[in-house]
C-alpha positions as CSV (number, residue, x, y, z in Angstrom):
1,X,115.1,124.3,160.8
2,X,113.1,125.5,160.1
3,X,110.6,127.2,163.6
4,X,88.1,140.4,161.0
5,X,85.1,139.0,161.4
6,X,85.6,135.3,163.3
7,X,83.1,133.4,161.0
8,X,79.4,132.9,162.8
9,X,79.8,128.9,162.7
10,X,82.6,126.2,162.1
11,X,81.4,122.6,162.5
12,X,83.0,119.8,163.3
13,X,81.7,116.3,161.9
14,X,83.2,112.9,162.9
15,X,82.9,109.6,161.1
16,X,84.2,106.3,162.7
17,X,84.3,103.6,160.4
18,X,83.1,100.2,161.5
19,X,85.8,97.5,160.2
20,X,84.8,94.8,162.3
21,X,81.0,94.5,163.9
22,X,82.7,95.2,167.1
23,X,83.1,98.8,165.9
24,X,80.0,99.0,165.2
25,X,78.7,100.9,168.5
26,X,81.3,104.2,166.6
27,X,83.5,106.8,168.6
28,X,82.6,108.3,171.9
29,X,82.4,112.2,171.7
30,X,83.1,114.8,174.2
31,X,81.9,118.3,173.8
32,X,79.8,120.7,175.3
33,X,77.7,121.0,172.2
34,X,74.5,118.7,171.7
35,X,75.5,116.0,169.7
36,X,73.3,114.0,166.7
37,X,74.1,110.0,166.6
38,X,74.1,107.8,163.9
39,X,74.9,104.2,162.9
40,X,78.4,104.7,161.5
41,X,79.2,103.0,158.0
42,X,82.0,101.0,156.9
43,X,85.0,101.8,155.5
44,X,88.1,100.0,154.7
45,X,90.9,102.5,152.9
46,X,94.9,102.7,153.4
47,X,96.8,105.9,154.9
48,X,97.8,106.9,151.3
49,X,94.9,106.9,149.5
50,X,93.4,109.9,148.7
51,X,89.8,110.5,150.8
52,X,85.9,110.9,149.9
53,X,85.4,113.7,151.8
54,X,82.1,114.3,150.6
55,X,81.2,110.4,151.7
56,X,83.5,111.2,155.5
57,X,81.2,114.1,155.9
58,X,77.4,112.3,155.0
59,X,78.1,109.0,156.5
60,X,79.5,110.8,159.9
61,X,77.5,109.8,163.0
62,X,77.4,112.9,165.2
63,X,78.0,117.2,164.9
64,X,79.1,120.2,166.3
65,X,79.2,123.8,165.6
66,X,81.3,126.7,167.1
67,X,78.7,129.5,168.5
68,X,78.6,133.0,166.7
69,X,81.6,134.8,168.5
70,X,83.5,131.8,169.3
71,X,87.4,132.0,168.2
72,X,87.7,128.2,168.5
73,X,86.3,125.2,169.3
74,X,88.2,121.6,170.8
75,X,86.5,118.3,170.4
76,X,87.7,115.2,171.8
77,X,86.7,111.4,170.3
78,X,88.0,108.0,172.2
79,X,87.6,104.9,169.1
80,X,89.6,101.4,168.7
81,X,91.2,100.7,165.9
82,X,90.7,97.1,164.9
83,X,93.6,95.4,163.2
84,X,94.0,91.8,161.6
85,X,98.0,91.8,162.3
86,X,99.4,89.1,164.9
87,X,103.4,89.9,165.1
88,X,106.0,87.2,165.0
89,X,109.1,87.5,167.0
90,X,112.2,86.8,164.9
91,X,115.7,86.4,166.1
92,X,118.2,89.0,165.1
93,X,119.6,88.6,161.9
94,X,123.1,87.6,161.0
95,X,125.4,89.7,159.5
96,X,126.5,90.7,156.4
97,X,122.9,91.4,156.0
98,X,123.8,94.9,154.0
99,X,122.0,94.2,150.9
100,X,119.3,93.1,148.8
101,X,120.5,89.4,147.9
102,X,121.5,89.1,151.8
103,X,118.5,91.0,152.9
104,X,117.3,89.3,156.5
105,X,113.9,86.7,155.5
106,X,111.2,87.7,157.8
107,X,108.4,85.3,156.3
108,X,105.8,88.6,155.9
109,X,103.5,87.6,152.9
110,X,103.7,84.0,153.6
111,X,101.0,81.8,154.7
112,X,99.5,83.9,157.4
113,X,102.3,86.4,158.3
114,X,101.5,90.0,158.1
115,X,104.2,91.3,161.1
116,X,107.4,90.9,162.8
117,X,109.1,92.5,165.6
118,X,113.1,92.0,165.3
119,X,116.1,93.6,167.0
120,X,119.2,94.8,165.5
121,X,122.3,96.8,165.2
122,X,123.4,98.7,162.9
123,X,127.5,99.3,162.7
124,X,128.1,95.9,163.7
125,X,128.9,94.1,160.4
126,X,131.6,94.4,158.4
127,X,131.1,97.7,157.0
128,X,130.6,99.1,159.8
129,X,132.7,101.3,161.8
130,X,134.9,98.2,163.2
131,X,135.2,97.5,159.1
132,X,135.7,99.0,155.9
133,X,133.7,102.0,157.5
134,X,131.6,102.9,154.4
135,X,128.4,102.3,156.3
136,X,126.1,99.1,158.0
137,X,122.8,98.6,156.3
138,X,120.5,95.7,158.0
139,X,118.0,95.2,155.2
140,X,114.8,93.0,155.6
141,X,112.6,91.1,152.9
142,X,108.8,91.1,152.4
143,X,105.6,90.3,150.6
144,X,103.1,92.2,149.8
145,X,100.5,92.5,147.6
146,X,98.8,95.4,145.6
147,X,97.0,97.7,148.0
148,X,98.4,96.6,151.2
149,X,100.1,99.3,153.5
150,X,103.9,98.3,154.7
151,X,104.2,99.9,158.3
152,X,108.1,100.1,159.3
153,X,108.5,101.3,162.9
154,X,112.0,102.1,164.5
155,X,112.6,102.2,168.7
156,X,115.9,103.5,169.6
157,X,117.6,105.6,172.1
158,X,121.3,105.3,170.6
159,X,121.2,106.4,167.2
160,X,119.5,108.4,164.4
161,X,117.8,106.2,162.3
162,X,116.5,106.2,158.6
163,X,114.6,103.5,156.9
164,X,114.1,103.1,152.9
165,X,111.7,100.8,151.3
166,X,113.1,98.8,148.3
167,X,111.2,97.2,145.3
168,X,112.9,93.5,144.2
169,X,115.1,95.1,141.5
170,X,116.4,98.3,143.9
171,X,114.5,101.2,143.5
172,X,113.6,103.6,146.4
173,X,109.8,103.7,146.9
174,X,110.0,105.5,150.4
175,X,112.4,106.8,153.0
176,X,111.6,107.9,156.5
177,X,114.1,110.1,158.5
178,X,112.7,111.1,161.6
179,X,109.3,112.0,162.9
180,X,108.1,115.7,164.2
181,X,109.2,115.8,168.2
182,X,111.5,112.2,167.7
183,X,114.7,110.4,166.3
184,X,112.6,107.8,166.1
185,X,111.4,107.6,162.2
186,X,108.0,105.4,161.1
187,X,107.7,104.5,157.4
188,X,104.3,104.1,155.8
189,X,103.7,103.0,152.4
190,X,101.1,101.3,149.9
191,X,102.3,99.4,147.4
192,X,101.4,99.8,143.7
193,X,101.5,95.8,142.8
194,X,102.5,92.4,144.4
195,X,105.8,91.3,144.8
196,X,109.0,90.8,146.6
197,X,110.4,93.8,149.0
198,X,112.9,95.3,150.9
199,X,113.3,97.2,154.1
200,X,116.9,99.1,154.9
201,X,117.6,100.5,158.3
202,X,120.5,102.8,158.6
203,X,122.0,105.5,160.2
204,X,120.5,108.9,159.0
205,X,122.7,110.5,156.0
206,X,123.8,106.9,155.2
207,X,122.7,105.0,152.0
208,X,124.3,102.0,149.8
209,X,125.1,103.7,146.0
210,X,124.1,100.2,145.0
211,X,121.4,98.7,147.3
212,X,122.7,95.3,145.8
213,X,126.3,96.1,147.4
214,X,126.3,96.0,151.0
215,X,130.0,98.0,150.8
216,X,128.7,100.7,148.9
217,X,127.8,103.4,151.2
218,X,129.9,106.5,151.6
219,X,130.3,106.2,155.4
220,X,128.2,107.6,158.0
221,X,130.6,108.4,161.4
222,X,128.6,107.7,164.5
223,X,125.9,105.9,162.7
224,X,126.1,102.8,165.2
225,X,123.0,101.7,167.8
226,X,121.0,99.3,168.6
227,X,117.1,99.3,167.4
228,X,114.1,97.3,168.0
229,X,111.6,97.3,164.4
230,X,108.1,96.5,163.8
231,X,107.5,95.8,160.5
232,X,104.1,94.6,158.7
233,X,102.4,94.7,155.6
234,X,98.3,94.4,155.7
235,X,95.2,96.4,154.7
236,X,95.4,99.2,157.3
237,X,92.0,100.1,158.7
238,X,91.8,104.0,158.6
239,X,88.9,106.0,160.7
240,X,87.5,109.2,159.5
241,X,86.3,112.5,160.9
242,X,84.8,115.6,159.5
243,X,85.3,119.3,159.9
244,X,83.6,121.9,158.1
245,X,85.8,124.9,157.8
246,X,86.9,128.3,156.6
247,X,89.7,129.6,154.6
248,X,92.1,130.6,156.9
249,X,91.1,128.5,160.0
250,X,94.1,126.9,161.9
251,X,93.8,122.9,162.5
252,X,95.2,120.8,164.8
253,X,94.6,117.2,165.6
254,X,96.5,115.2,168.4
255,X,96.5,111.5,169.1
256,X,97.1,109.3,171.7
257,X,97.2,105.2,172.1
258,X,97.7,103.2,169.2
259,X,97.3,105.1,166.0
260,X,101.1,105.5,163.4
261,X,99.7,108.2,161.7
262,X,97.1,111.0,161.5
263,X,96.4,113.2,158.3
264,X,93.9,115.7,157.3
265,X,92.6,116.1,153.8
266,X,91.5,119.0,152.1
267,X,87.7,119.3,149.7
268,X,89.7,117.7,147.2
269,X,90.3,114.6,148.8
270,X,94.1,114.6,148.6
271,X,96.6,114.8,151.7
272,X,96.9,118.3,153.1
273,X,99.6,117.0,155.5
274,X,100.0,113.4,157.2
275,X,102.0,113.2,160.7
276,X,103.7,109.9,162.3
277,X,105.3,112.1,165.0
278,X,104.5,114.8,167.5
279,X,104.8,118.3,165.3
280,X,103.8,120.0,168.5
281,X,106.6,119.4,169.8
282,X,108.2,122.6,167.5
283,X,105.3,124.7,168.6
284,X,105.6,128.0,170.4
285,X,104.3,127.1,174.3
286,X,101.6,129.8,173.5
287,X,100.0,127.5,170.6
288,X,97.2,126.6,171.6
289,X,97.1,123.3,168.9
290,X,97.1,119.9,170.9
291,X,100.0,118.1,171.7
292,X,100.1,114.0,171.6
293,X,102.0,110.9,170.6
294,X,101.5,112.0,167.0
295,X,99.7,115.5,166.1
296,X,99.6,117.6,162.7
297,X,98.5,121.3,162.1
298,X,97.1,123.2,158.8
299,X,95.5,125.7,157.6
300,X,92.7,125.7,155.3
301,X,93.3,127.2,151.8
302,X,89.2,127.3,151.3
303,X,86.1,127.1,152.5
304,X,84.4,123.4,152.4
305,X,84.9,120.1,154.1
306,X,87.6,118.3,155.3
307,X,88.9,115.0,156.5
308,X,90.9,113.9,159.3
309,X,92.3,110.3,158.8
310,X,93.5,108.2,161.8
311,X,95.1,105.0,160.8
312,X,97.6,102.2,162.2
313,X,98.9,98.9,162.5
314,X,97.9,97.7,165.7
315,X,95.0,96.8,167.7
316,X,94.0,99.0,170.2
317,X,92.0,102.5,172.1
318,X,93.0,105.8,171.1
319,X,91.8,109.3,172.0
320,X,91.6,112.6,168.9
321,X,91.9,116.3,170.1
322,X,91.0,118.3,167.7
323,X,91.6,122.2,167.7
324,X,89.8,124.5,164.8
325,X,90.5,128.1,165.7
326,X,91.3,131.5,163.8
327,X,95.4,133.1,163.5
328,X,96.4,134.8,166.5
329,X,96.5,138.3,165.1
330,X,93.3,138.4,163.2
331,X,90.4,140.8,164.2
332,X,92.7,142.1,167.3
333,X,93.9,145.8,165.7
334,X,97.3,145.0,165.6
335,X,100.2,143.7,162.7
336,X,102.8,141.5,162.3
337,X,106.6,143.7,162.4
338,X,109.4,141.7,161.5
339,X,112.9,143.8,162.3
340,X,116.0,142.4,160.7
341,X,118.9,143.4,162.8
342,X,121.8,144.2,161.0
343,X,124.3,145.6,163.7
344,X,125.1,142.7,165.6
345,X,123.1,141.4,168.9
346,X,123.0,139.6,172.2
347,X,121.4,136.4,171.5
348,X,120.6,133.4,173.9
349,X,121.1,129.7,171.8
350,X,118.5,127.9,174.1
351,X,115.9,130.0,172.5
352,X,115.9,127.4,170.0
353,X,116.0,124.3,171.4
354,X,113.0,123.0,170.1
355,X,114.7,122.8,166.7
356,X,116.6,120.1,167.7
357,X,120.0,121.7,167.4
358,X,122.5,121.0,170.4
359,X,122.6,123.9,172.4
360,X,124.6,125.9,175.1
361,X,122.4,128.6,177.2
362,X,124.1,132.1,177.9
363,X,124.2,135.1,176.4
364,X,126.4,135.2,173.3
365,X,127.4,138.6,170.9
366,X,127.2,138.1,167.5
367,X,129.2,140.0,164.5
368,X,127.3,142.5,162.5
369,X,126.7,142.5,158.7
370,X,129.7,144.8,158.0
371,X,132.4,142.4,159.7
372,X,131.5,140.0,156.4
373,X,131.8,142.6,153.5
374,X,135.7,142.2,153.0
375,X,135.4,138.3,152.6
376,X,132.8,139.1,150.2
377,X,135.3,141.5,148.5
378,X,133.1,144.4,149.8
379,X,134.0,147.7,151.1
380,X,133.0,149.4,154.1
381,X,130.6,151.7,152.6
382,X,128.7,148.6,151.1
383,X,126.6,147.8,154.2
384,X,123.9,150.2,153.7
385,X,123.3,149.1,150.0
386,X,123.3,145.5,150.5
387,X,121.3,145.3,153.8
388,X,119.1,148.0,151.8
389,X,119.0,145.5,149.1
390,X,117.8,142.4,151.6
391,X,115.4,144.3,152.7
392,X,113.6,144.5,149.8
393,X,114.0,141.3,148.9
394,X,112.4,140.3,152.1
395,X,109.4,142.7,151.9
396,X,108.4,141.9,148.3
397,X,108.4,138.3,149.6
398,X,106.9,138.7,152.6
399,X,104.9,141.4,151.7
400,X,104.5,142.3,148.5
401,X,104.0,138.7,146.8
402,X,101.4,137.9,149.4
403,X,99.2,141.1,148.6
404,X,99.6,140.1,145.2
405,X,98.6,136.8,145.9
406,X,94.7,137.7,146.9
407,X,95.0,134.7,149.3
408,X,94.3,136.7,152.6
409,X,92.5,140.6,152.1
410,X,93.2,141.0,155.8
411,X,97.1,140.5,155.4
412,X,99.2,142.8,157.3
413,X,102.9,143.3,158.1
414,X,105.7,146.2,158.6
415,X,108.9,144.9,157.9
416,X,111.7,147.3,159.7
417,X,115.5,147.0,159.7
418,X,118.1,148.4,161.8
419,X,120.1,151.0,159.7
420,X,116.9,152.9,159.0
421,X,114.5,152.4,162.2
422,X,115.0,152.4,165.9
423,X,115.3,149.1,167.3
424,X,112.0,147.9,169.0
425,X,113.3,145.8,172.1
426,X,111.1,143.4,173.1
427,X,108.0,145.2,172.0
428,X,104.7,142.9,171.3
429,X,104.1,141.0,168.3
430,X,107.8,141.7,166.7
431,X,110.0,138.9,164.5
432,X,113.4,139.5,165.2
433,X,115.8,138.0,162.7
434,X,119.6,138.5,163.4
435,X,121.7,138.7,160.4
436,X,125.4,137.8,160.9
437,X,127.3,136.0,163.7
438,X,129.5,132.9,163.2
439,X,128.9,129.5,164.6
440,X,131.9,130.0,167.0
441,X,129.8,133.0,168.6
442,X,126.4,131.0,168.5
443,X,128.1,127.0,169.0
444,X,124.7,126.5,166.7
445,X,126.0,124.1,163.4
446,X,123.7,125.7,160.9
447,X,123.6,128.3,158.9
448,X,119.9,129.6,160.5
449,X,117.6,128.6,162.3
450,X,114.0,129.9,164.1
451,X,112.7,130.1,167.7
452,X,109.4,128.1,166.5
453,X,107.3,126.5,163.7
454,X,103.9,128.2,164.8
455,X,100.8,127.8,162.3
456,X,98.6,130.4,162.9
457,X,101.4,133.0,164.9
458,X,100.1,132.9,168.1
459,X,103.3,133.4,169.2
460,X,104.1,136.9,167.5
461,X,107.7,137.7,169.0
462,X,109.8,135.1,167.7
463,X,114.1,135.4,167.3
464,X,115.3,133.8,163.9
465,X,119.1,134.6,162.9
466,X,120.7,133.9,159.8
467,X,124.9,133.1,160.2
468,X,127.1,134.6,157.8
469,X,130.7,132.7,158.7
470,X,130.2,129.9,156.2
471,X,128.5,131.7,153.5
472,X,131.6,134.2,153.5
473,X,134.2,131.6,153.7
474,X,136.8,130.3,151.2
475,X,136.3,130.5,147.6
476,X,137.1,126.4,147.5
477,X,133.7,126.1,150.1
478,X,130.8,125.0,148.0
479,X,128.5,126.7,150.6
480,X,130.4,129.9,150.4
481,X,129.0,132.4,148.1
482,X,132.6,133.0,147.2
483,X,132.6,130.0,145.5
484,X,130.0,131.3,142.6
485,X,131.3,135.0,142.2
486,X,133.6,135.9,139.4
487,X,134.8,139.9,138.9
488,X,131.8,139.9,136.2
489,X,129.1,139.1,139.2
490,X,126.7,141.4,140.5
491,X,128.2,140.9,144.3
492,X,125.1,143.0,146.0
493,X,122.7,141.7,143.9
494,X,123.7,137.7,144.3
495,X,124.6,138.3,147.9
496,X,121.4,139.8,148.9
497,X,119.1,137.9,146.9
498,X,121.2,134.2,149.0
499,X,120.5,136.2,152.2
500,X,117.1,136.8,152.0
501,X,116.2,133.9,150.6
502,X,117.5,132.1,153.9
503,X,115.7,135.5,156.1
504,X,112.8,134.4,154.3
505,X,113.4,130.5,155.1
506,X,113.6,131.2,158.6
507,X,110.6,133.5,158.7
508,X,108.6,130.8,156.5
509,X,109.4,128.6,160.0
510,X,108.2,131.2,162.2
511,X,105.0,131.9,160.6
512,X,103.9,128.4,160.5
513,X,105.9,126.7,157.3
514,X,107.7,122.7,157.6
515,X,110.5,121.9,155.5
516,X,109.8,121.0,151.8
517,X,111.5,118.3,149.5
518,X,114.2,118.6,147.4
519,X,112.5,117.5,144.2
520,X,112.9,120.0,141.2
521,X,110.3,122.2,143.0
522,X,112.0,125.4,144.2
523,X,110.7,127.0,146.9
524,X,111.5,129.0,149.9
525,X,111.1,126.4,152.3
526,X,113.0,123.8,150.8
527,X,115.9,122.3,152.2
528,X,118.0,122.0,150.2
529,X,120.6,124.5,148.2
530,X,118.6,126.0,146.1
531,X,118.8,129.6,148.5
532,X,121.7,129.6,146.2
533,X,119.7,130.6,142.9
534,X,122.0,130.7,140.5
535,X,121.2,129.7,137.2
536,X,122.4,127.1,134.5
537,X,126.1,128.9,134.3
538,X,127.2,128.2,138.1
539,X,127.7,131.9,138.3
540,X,126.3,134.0,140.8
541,X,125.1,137.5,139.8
542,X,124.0,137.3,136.5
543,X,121.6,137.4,134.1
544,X,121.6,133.9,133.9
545,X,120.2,133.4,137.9
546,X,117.4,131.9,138.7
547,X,114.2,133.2,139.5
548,X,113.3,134.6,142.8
549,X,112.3,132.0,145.3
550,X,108.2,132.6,146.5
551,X,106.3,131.0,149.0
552,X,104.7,128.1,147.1
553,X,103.1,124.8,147.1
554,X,105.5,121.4,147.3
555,X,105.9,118.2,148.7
556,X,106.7,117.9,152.8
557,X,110.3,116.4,152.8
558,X,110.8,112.8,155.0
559,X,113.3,114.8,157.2
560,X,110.2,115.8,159.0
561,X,108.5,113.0,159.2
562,X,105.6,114.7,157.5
563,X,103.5,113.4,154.3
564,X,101.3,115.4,151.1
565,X,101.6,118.5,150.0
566,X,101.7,122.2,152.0
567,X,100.8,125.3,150.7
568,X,103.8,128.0,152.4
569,X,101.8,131.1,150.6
570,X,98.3,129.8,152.4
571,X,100.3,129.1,155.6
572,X,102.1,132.6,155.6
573,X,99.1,134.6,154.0
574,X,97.3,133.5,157.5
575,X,99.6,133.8,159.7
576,X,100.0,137.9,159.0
577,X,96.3,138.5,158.9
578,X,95.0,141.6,161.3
């Protein structure tokens, strides 16, 4: 995976939105502020759309404001959300369901059918692993017209699922894999116009090449398990609430009861970031942002108003925590230092077991930098030039790009490495990041990976390392940066630049970054191989490479369980303001 002045008032406005006149009595609000009532006003939107933020914050029934001197302020709001979905109980569909054409009927769209609730297997038909072996799809057809929201919800304890949502002639509209904190993925998605549609569930990393051929998948080993899945397709009723805030304040919301999904949207109206699972759960213990059956954090990029958007399929209470508060560091005389440890190091893998990694406690030695430079076709006396030149490549980055950026005038971070500075222990408010070690030292199957995600830094001495075994490996290793050097490459140059991109990745995680999509957008926090960076020639160290990676803005990837769009520079800016 991944992992000043406080400003004299932040308020906090929240709107319930009467759907049914049984809503009409609003939220109930607890907070030690006095509160202003009003008759709430109705609203009926879906969990996509994007947000009137200027009509959540007018037609919002009650205030409250964070006295001067504050550093945050919690609010907590107990609402119902209506819902017009009765679900059917269907009996488990009968294999080879692996396709569109042999797709599963569940009657949703029909006469008065919004929802089903059906049980399952996947690996049980005859592509599974007891068949062919190239992978068990269960899909299931739908109706739905234009506008409505198709909720897909997966209960398992036996496998890691994925589910993709189909049009009629095959195209992927949306895939979820995962939520923040769970295994367990929930797909939401409105639907442009009416029509016929499909649902897939599947083991994670397993897809049809042809959703019309059910033996088309490439295989997904220990994809099997059984799964319960709600699936409907209806006008979601979403409820609103308010909050006035400043750039650089750190949000989180937390829900409880029977809300899928809770987002927050910025003074534009458009998704900030939208949560159907617990991203708390990747938080540092000393966050202070709430924890609950589905939570989200952010950051505000600007001063104004924005929107927090609970929404869901089902009938039922819930209660909203709410958390506005200021970065950890900020207005406390003290910086961010990040030491990147080049010599080796004592490490403990459970450090980072909130990343989701299988791992094995105890103490474990890890190889330095230099044990990698004759794979690389290195000699000795390269180590101080190349860990010289990652450096750099981490500071303008972390550093020198965010100054540049004007995003936070308060920004402030020393970035130390071992073959020039003393090593600072376990000092207060230091970043560690260990550069080498092998999985067979670690028993961690990545190639790096961070102690915590933690918007806003409030954890300040986090352990990241970045592996080296794999990207030193055999030429005939697409991962291994052997595999893109030629005697004409720049080997320091292409070397460092992979390096501290994936330094800078894990760093990202630290300071508060998710994951980001693979879509044409490069950025440091995607996940995908674009750390690579070289350009249109497949050769590393050259002209020809690609442009550094930054801290930018780009879509959340459905890894993560996470909607709209983050802003890494905003996010990172903030988390390293003094």
């Amino acid at each position: 995976m991944r992992k000043i002045l406080l400003p004299s008032a932040i308020g906090v406005v929240m709107m319930s939105a009467t759907l049914t006149p049984a809503a009409a009595a609003g939220p109930t609000v607890h907070s030690s502020t006095s509160l202003r009532t009003g008759k709430p006003q109705e609203q009926i939107s879906t969990p996509t759309d994007a947000v009137d933020v200027q009509r959540c914050r007018d037609a919002s029934p009650v205030r409250t404001t964070l006295a001067a001197g504050r550093r945050s302020r919690g609010t907590h709001v107990t609402g119902t959300l209506p819902s017009a979905v009765r679900f059917f109980t269907l009996p488990t569909g009968a294999e080879d369901n692996g396709s569109l054409a042999k797709a599963t009927e569940t009657g949703i769209g029909e006469g008065r059918r919004l929802g089903v609730h059906v049980t399952g297997t996947v690996g049980d038909g005859p592509h599974g692993q007891e068949g062919t072996g190239t992978g068990d799809f269960d899909f299931y057809r739908l109706r739905a017209r234009a506008g409505q929201t198709i909720t897909a919800k997966i209960t398992t304890s036996s496998m890691d699922s994925a589910l993709t949502l189909y049009d009629a002639t095959g195209h992927a509209l949306a895939r979820a894999d995962d939520s923040a904190g769970t295994l367990n993925p929930t797909l939401i998605s409105r639907v442009p116009r009416s029509g016929t549609y499909h649902l897939m569930v599947a083991g994670s990393g397993s897809a049809p090449a042809d959703p019309s051929d059910s033996g088309s998948g490439g295989g997904a080993p220990g994809e099997n398990g059984a799964y319960t899945l709600s699936l409907s397709a209806t006008l979601v009723r979403t409820q609103h609430y308010a909050l006035h805030l400043r750039a650089g304040d750190v949000i989180g919301a937390a829900v409880d009861g029977s809300p899928d999904k809770v987002a927050v949207y910025g003074p534009d109206g458009t998704e900030d970031e939208g949560s159907t699972g617990n991203v708390a759960h990747n938080h540092p213990a000393s966050s202070p942002l709430p924890s609950g059956k589905i939570s989200l954090d952010d950051v505000a990029a600007t001063d104004g108003w924005y929107c927090i958007a609970v929404s869901g399929d089902t009938r039922g209470s819930y209660r909203l925590k709410t958390l506005v508060t200021r970065p950890h560091l900020e207005g406390r005389g003290q910086e961010q230092t990040i030491f990147l440890d080049y010599d080796g190091a004592r490490i403990d893998p459970s450090v980072f077991a909130s990343s989701g990694l299988p791992v094995t406690p105890g103490l474990r030695t890890t190889s330095p930098l230099s044990a990698f430079l004759d794979a690389w076709g290195l000699p000795a006396g390269a180590k101080e030039p190349l860990a010289d030149a990652i450096t750099a490549n981490v500071r303008q980055k972390l550093q020198t790009d965010l100054e540049d950026s004007g995003i936070n005038q308060r920004l402030g971070v020393r970035i130390l490495d071992s073959v020039h500075d003393p090593d600072p222990g376990v000092a207060k408010d230091v970043d560690r990041v260990v550069i080498g070690g092998t999985i067979e030292e670690t028993d961690l199957p990545t190639l790096g990976v961070t102690s915590s995600i933690d918007p806003g830094n409030f954890d300040a001495s986090d352990t990241s390392i970045v592996m080296l075994d794999l990207l030193s490996g055999p030429a005939e290793d697409s991962i291994s940066l052997n595999h893109y050097l030629t005697p004409s490459s720049d080997r320091i140059t292409f070397i460092s630049t992979v390096v501290a991109n994936l330094v800078s990745h894990e760093l990202g995680h630290a300071l508060g970054n998710w994951h980001t999509a693979a879509d044409g957008t490069s950025t440091l926090m995607d996940n995908d191989d674009t750390f690579l960076s070289m350009g249109a020639d497949g050769v590393g160290g050259t002209a020809d490479d690609d442009a550094p990676q930054t801290f930018g803005t780009d879509t959340f990837t459905d890894a993560d369980g996470l909607t709209g769009m983050q802003d890494a520079a905003v996010r990172t800016a903030y988390a390293l303001s003094r």
